[in-house]
N, C-alpha and C positions, 0 to 999 in steps of 0.2 A: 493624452499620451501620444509620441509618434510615436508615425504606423507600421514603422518598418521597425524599430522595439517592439511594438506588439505583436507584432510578425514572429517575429525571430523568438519571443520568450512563448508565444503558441507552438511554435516548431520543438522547442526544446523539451518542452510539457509533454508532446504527442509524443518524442523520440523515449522520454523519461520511464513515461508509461506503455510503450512498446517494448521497452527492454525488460519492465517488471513482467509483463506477460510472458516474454520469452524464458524470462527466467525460472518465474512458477509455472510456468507450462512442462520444463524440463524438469525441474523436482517431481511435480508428480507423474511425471511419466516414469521415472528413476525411483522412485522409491519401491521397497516390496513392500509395506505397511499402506494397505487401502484406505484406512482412516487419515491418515498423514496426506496421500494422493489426495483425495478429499479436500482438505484442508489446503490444500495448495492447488484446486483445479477451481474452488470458490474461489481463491485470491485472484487467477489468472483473469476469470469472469469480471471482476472488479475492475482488473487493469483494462480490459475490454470496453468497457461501459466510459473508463475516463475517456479511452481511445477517442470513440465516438461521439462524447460527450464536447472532448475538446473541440475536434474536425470539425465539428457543426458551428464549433464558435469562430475556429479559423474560417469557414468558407464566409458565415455572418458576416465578422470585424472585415476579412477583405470585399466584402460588397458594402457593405452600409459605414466604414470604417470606426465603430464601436459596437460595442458586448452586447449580446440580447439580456433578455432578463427572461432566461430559461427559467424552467422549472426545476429547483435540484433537488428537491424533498421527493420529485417522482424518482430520483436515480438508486436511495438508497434499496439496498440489502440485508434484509435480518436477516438472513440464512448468515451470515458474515458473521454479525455480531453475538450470535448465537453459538459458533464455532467452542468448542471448549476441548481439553484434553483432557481423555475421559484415561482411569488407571491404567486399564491394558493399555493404550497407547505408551504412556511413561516407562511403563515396564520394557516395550521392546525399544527404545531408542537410548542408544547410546551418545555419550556426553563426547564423545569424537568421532562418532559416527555422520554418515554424511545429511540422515533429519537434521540433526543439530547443528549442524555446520550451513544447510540450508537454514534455516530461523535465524542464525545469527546474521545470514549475507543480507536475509529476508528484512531483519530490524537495519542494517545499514542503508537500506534501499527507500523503505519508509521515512528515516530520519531525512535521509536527502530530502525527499520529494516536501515533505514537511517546509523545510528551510528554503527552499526555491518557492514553494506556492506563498509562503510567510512572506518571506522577502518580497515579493510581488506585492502583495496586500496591502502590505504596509508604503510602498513605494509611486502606487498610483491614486490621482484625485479623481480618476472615474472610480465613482459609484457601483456600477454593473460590474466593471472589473473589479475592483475591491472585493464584493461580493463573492465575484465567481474563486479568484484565489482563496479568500476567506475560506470560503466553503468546502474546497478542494483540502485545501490544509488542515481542515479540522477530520474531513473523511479519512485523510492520512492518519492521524492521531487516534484515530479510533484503530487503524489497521496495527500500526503499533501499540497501543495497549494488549492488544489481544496474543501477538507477538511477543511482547516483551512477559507476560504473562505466563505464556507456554514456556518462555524461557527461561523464567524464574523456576517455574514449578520442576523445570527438568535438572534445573542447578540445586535445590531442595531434595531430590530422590537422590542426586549421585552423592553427594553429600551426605545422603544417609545412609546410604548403599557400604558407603566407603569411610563412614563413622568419622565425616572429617569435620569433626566440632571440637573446639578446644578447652572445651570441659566437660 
């Protein structure tokens, strides 16, 4: 790969997942629902760890000019995947309230990062890079699962909340 593409799509990575932290850093500062805060102060943690995870591969690729072969199995977080929306939560968040309008920004932010780490993957013949996109891309897909999840289950309560079934 040139280095200066690898440069500039590491830059774009670290800004990606700077803005997710900024973002779920601000919802759960913003929310009054501490479970919710919670669930959005794990995500930020997340966005943290790519931060970090990236830089080191930005300072790496600019000294040695290719990927290390980090360890990414040490990066994950079960606290994350473990995340669930428990009834009380569902019961106080409303389906145009600003939780729900965070989770929905929160799955757009995810599918992004999904589709740039993908696209990468698939676009370069290094190996370590392949890898490291891979890998990132699939961490993503787990953060939207989990997202799109709570966002089912919240579209299923208003739903019945508000008896809108057509039988």
């Amino acid at each position: 790969m040139e280095t200066k593409k690898a440069i500039d799509i590491l830059k774009m990575a670290i800004l990606m997942e700077k803005r997710g932290f900024a973002f779920y850093s601000t919802v759960a500062e913003n929310t009054a629902n501490p479970e919710i805060s919670h669930i959005f102060h794990v995500m930020a943690e997340e966005e943290t760890k790519h931060v970090k995870f990236l830089s080191d591969q930005f300072v790496h690729y600019e000294k040695e000019h290719k990927f290390s072969t980090a360890n990414l199995l040490a990066l994950e977080n079960e606290e994350f995947a473990n995340l669930i929306l428990s009834e009380d939560i569902k019961q106080k968040i409303s389906s145009s309230g600003f939780e729900a309008a965070a989770i929905s920004a929160a799955i757009d932010f995810e599918k992004r990062a999904i589709e740039v780490y993908s696209k990468q993957a698939g676009e370069t013949g290094d190996e370590n890079e392949k890898a490291l996109y891979q890998w990132l891309a699939d961490w993503e897909k787990g953060h939207l699962k989990i997202l799109n999840d709570i966002d089912n289950e919240l579209k299923e309560k208003i739903w019945n909340d508000n008896q809108f079934w057509p039988f």
